[in-house]
C-alpha positions, 0 to 999 in steps of 0.5 A: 302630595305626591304626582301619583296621590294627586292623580289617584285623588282627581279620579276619585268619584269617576266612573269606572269606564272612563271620562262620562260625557253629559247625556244632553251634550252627547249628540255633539261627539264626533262619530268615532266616540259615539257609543252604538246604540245609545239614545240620541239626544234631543238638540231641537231648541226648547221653543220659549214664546215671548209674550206680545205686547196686547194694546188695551181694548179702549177706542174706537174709530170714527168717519169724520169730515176733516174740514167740512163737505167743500173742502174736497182735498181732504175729504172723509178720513177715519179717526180714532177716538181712544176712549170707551165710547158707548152707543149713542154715542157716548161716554162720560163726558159727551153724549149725543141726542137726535130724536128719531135717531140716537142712541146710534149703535157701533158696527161689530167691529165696535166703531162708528163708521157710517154713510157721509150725510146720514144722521147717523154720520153727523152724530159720530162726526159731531161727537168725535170732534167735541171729544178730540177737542176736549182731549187735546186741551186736557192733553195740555192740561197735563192730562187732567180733565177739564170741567164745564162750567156746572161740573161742580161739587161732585157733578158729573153731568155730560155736555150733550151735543145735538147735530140737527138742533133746528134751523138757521144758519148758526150753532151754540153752546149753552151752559144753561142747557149743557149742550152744543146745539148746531143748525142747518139751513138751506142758503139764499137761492139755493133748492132744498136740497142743498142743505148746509148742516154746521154739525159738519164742519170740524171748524164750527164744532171744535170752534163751539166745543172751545167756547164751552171749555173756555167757559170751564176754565174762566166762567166769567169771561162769557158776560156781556158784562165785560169789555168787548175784548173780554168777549173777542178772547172767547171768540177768538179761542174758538177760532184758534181751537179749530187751527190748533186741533187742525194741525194736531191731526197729522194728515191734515198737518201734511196736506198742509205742509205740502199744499203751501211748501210750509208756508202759513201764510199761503192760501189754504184751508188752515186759516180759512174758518167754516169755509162750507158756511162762509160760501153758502152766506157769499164769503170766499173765505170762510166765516173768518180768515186767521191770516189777516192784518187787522189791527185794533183802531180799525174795529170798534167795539164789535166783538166778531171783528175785535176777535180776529185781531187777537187771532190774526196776532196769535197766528202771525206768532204760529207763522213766526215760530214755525218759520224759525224752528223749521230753519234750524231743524231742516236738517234733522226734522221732516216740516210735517213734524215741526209743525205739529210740534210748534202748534203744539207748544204754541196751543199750550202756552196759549192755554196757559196764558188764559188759564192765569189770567184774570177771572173777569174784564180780560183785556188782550194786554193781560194775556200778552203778558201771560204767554211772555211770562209763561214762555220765559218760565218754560226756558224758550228761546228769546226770538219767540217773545220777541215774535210775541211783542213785535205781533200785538204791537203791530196789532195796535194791542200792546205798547212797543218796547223795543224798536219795530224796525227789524220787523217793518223792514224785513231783516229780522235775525230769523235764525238767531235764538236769543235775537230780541231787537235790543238786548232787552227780553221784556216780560211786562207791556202795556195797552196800546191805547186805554181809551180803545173802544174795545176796552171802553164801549159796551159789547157789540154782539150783534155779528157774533156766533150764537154762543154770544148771543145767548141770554144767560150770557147778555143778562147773567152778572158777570160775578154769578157767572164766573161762580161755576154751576148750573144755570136756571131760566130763573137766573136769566129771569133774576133782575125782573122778577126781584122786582115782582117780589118788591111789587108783589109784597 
């Protein structure tokens, strides 16, 4: 092909005028090769709105007491509950009863914010905390739900929890009547009006919601049938429900990093249990204080003081393990956030722990083992089982396999991962001391709170309880009236 037949063939299929300029590109040409006259065209952006992201309308917020009326420096905080919550309220897991009162109805903004100390108040802030509650250990649970103990075959039937359920300075859990039941009293000397009502503190609420998952996810652990130290694990998760929910709240997780420099073992209101309650019965720090150094030959069988043996141990562990992460990730992570992490962590290996240990007669030992072996399986590092050991030996609850010396005297390697005192990284222990009256002696009750001193947990065998299901006056009743049946042939 010739220069002159290439050039005849380009031109082929233009027009006749000339090199045609696309209609949207010829408001772009400079001025001398514009055409007078011709439509200008559009150069304004075609508009293509991007879709905002709509979060899904399932929630509500609540007012809530986050620790109770005495601790002022936190106060009355909203909370968001995200769950469909119906007026009452409701839903299908909790519900909430108060004659006179209930159903409580959402404001028009679909939330339960009401006046502090109105009934109406303590029935959002009661139902809150069991549904918080309930949902960080189902968090730990992979999101699954959890059951109380009759959610069995099929059933579905909620807890009910009643804020003014009578007088006396107390609050339990019944499975026998599916609830949470939380007193008011007027304390020794005190005018009428200064009524402490427990349905207020987020430290009595979450410590009664815990005896009832605890009681979903071991059944038989509630029978007075067992060791004392069976009944000290259920008060002991109580207590411990109320520090982990505590510092799974971010603003109370920052008041206390800034109240105590990141220091758990300073004075604060993290270790000091239902402070309102104590003080109102002459107790400067709550019913009970988390961050003590109890150990088991100072107890007896008495389970409220065997109980804090076992939280003082798991908290010196959360003192423990906090102190070393926040060491080697200063640098890269506020304190606030390390500390919800590591409570976090230490809440599910503890839930972990019980949930693979044993159905009935759990002795402290049986769960030490589990959150060694649990914490090996999930690849922590060494330093947290050597906290571990070292934390129940000291408690007089495990037998030593390694030497305590680092510990007693202070020079633990606190920054060193894989740090386990000798080289060894042992999973097993064993009991301190078999013939401890803890494991021994028959349950002393006596200074419990009332979910202990129900009578379907001091009369029910430990095998009927640790079935699952409803429980029925008759079951209570089981033993007296077998023996009406042999009279009455």
């Amino acid at each position: 092909m010739t220069v002159h037949q290439e050039q005849s063939h380009l031109s082929q299929g233009r027009p006749a005028g000339g090199t045609e300029v696309p209609e949207a590109h010829a408001g772009r040409l400079a001025p001398r090769f514009r055409v007078e006259g011709a439509a200008e065209a559009d150069t304004r952006p075609v508009e293509r709105p991007v879709p905002i992201p709509v979060p899904t309308p399932t929630g509500h917020r609540f007012l809530i007491y986050k620790q109770d009326p005495s601790v002022t420096e936190l106060g009355v905080r909203p909370v968001f509950v995200p769950t469909v919550v119906l007026n009452g309220p409701a839903d299908a897991r909790v519900q909430t009863d108060l004659s006179g009162v209930t159903p409580v109805a959402r404001n028009a903004g679909g939330d339960f914010i009401f006046t502090p100390n109105t009934p109406q108040f303590d029935c959002a802030h009661a139902f809150a905390v069991v549904r918080q509650t309930l949902a960080m250990y189902e968090r730990h649970n992979g999101g699954n739900p959890i059951p109380f103990a009759w959610n069995v075959n099929g059933n579905t039937d909620r807890i009910t929890v009643f804020p003014h359920a009578g007088t006396g300075a107390n609050a339990f859990y019944t499975r026998t009547s599916k609830a949470l039941k939380f007193l008011f009293f007027t304390p020794q000397g005190q005018p009428p009006s200064n009524v402490v009502f427990t349905c207020r503190s987020l430290d009595i609420v979450s410590h009664e919601t815990g005896h009832a998952i605890l009681d979903g996810l071991k059944p038989g652990w509630l029978s007075a049938g067992n060791p004392p130290q069976t009944g000290g694990l259920h008060e002991s998760f109580g207590d411990l429900t109320a520090i982990f929910l505590t510092l799974a709240q971010p603003d109370q997780a920052e008041a206390f990093v800034a109240l105590t420099k990141a220091n758990l073992h300073d004075k604060s209101f993290l270790p000091a249990l239902a402070e309102e309650f104590g003080r109102a019965l002459g107790m400067s720090t709550g019913l009970r204080n988390a961050d003590n150094d109890l150990t088991l030959s100072q107890v007896s069988n008495e389970v409220h003081a065997i109980s804090q043996v076992f939280t003082g141990a798991v908290y010196d562990v959360l003192a423990d393990v906090y102190a070393f992460e926040l060491g080697r990730r200063r640098r890269t992570e506020d304190p606030t956030i390390v500390l919800i992490d590591v409570a976090a962590r230490l809440c599910r290996l503890l839930f972990d722990a019980i949930v693979a240990s044993p159905a009935t007669g759990a002795r402290y030992v049986d769960v030490a083992n589990k959150l060694l072996q649990v914490s090996a399986g999930r690849g922590d590092p060494a330093i947290y089982r050597t906290f571990i050991r070292n934390r129940f030996a000291v408690r007089e609850i495990t037998t030593a396999p390694t030497p305590l010396t680092d510990l007693m005297s202070g020079v633990m390697r606190m920054s060193d991962a894989e740090y386990t005192g000798d080289g060894q990284d042992v999973t097993e222990v064993e009991a301190h001391d078999e013939l401890s009256a803890s494991l021994r002696a028959e349950q002393d009750r006596s200074r419990c709170c009332g979910t202990m001193q129900m009578p379907e947990y001091q009369f029910v065998p430990p095998e009927r309880l640790a079935k699952r299901g409803p429980l029925e006056d008759d079951d209570i009743l089981r033993g007296e009236l077998d023996e009406l049946r042999r009279a009455f042939k």
